[in-house]
C-alpha positions as CSV (number, residue, x, y, z in Angstrom):
1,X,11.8,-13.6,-101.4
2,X,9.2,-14.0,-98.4
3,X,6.1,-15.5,-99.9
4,X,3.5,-12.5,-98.8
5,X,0.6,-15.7,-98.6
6,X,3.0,-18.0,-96.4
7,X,1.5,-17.7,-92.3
8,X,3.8,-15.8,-90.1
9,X,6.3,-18.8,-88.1
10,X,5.5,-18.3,-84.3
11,X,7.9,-17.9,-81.6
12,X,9.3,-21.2,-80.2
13,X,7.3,-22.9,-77.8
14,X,10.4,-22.4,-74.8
15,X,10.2,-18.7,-75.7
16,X,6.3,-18.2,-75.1
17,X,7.0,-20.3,-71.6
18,X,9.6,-17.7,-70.6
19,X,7.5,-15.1,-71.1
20,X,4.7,-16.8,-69.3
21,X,7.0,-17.2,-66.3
22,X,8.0,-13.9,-65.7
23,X,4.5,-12.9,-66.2
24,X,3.5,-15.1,-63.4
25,X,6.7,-14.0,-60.7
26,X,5.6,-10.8,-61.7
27,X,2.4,-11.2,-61.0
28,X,3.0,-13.0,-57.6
29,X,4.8,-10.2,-56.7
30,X,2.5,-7.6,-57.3
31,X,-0.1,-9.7,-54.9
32,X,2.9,-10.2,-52.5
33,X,3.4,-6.1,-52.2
34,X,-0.8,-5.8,-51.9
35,X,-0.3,-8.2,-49.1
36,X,2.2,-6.1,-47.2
37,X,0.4,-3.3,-47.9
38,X,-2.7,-4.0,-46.2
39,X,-0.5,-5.7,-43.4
40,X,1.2,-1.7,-42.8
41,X,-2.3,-0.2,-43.3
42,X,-4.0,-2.5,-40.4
43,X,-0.6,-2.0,-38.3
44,X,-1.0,1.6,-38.9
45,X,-4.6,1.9,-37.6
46,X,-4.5,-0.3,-34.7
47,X,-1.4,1.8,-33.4
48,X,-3.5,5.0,-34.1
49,X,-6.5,3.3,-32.2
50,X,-4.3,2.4,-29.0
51,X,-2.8,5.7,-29.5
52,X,-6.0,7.3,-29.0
53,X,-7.1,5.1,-26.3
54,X,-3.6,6.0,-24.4
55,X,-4.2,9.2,-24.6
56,X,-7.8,9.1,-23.6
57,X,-6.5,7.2,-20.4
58,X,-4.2,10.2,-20.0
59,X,-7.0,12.9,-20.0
60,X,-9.2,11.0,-17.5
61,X,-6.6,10.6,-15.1
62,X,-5.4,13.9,-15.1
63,X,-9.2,15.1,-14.9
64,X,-9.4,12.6,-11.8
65,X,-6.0,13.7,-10.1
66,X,-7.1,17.4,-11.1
67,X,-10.5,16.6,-8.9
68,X,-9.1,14.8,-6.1
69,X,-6.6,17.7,-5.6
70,X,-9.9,19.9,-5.8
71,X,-11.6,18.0,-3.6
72,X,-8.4,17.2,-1.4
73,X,-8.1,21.4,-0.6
74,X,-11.4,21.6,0.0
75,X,-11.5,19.9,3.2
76,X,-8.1,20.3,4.4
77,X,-7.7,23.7,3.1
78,X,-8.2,25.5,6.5
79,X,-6.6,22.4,8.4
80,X,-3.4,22.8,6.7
81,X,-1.4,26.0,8.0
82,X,-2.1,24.7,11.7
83,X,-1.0,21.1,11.4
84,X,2.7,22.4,9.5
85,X,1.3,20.5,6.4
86,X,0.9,21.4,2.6
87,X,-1.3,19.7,-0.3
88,X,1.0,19.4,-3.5
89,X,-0.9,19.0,-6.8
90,X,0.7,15.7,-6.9
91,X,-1.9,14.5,-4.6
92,X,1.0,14.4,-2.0
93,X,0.4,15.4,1.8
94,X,3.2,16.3,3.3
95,X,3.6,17.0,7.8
96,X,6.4,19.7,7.3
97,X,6.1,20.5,11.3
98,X,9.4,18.4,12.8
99,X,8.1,19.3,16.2
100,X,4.9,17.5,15.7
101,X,6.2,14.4,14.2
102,X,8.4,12.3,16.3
103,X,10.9,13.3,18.9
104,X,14.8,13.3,17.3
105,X,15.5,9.8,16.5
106,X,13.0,8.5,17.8
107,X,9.6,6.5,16.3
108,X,7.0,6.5,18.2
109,X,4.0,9.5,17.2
110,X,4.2,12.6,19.5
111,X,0.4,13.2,20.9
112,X,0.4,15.9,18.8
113,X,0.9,14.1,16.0
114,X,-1.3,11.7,16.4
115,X,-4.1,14.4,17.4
116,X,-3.7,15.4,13.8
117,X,-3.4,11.8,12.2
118,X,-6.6,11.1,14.3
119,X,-8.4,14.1,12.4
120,X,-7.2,13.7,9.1
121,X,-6.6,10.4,8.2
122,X,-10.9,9.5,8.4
123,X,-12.0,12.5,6.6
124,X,-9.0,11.5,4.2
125,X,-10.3,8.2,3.8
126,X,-13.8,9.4,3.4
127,X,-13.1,11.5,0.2
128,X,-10.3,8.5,-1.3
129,X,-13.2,6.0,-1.4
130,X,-16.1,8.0,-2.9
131,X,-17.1,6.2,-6.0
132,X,-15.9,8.2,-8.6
133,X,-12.4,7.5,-6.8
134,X,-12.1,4.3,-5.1
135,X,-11.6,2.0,-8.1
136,X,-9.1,3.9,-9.7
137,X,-6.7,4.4,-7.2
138,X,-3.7,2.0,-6.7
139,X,-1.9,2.8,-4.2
140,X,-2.2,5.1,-1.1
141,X,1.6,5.2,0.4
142,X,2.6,6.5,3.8
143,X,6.5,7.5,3.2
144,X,8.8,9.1,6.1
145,X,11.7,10.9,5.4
146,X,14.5,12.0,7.0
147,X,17.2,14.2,6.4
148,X,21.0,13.0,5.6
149,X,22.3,13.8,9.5
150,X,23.0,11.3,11.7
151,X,25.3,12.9,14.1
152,X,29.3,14.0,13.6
153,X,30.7,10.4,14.5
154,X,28.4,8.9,11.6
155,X,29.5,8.3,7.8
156,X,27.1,9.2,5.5
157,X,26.7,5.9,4.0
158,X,26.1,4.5,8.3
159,X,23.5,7.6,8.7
160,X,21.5,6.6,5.5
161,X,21.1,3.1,6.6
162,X,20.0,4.2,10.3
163,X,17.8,6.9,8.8
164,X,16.4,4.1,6.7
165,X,15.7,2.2,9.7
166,X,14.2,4.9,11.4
167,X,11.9,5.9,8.8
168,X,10.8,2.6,8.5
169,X,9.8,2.2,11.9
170,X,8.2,6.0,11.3
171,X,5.8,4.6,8.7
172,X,4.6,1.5,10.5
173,X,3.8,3.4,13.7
174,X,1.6,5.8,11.6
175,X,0.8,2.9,9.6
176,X,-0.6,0.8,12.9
177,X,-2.1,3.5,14.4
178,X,-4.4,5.0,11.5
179,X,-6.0,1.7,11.0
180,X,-6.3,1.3,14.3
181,X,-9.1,4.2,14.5
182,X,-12.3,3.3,15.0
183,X,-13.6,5.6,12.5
184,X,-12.1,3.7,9.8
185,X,-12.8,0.5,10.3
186,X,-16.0,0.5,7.5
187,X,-13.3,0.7,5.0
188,X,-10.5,-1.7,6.4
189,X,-10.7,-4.3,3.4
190,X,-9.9,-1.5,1.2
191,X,-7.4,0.2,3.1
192,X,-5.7,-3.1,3.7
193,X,-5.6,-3.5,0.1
194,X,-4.2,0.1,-0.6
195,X,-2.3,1.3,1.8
196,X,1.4,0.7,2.2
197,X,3.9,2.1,4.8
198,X,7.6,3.2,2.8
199,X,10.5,3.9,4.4
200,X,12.6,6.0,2.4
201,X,15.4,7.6,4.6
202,X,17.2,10.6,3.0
203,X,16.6,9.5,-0.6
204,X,14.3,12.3,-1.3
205,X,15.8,15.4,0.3
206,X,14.0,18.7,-0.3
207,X,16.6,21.5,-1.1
208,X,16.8,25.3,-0.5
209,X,16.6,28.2,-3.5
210,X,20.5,27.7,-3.0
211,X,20.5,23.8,-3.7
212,X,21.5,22.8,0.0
213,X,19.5,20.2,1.8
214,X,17.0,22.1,4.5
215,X,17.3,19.5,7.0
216,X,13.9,20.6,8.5
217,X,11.9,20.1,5.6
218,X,13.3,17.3,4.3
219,X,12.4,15.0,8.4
220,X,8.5,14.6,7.3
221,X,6.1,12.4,7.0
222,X,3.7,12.0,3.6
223,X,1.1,10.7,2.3
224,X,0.5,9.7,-1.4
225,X,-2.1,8.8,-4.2
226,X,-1.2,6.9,-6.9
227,X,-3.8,6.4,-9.3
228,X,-4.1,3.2,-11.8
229,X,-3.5,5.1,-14.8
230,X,0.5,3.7,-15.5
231,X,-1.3,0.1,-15.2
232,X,-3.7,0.9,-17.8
233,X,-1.7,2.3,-20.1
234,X,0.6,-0.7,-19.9
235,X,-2.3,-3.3,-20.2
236,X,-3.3,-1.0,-23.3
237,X,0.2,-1.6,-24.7
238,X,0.9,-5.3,-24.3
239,X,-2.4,-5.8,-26.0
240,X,-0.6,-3.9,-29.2
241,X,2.2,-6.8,-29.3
């Protein structure tokens, strides 16, 4: 019989360091998991911060873009019908009139043409580089377009790399000969710095209701705004990794 006055043994010594152990992986773990934890929680917020700031960068541009187009058919509103041109919300402006342009296959600016380049292109300038603007525009892009047709002795791969050509040449004449105007030069540094001349031959052909290219349309020249809001939203996501 157990001797109710003997002390109770205790449990061997390796069995009290095994449960010491696991009390100590155990709790390891648990501070391991609070860790990670608070890692996903500060991951979590900083993505909905740039988040945020993304789409903030989103609303101010489209406010901006929305104003410039405002602004954009203020002045040219009336100017527009008469020169064969049209204002796209896209901030495009695009010289529809064929006859106006350049004579077929050829580069060099009707007079006509560059009666109108001569009054747009300074009042253009004037509203691009107001303050609220200036800084937050990239890019101002001169393309010419033609259509596909080259003539019937032509492939079409032969009439896109003349067309190319040609509208190449297109750009650089109206290129050359808008910052050649007087008017402009109080802003040459900044148009030197923003203005480009693209070439883009029938790679952008504008299509009929019936999904056939109108050849008309698509020989024009345009010009284009883009504004820095792609950059910042890439700067704003290289900063998250």
């Amino acid at each position: 019989m157990l001797n109710p006055n003997s002390e109770l043994e205790s449990p061997p010594s390796n069995a009290v360091e095994q449960e010491e152990h696991w009390v100590s992986v155990s709790d390891l773990m648990g501070g391991l998991m609070m860790v990670f934890l608070l890692i996903s929680v500060i991951y979590m917020v900083q993505l909905e911060i740039e988040s945020r700031k993304i789409k903030d960068v989103a609303i101010l541009y489209d406010r901006l873009r929305t104003q410039l187009y405002q602004d954009l058919l203020a002045e040219f509103g009336d100017d527009l019908p008469r020169w064969g041109a049209e204002l796209d919300p896209d901030l495009s402006v695009r010289f529809l009139n064929t006859e106006l342009l350049f004579e077929r296959g050829e580069s060099d600016l009707n007079p006509a043409f560059s009666d109108i380049l001569a009054d747009f292109f300074p009042r253009y300038v004037a509203i691009l580089t107001r303050d609220k603007y200036r800084n937050d525009i990239l890019e101002v892009r001169i393309e010419g377009h033609t259509s596909s047709d080259w003539g019937r002795d032509v492939n079409e791969e032969d009439a896109y790399i003349r067309n190319m050509a040609l509208s190449q040449e297109r750009t650089r004449a109206a290129l050359g000969f808008v910052l050649a105007l007087p008017s402009v030069v109080p802003e040459r540094s900044w148009l030197v710095s923003h203005l480009t001349a693209n070439g883009l031959s029938s790679s952008k052909l504008i299509l009929n209701a019936d999904g056939l290219e109108d050849g008309a349309r698509s020989r024009r020249v345009e010009f284009k705004v883009r504004t820095d809001a792609d950059g910042r939203i890439a700067t704003i996501l290289q900063d998250v990794h």
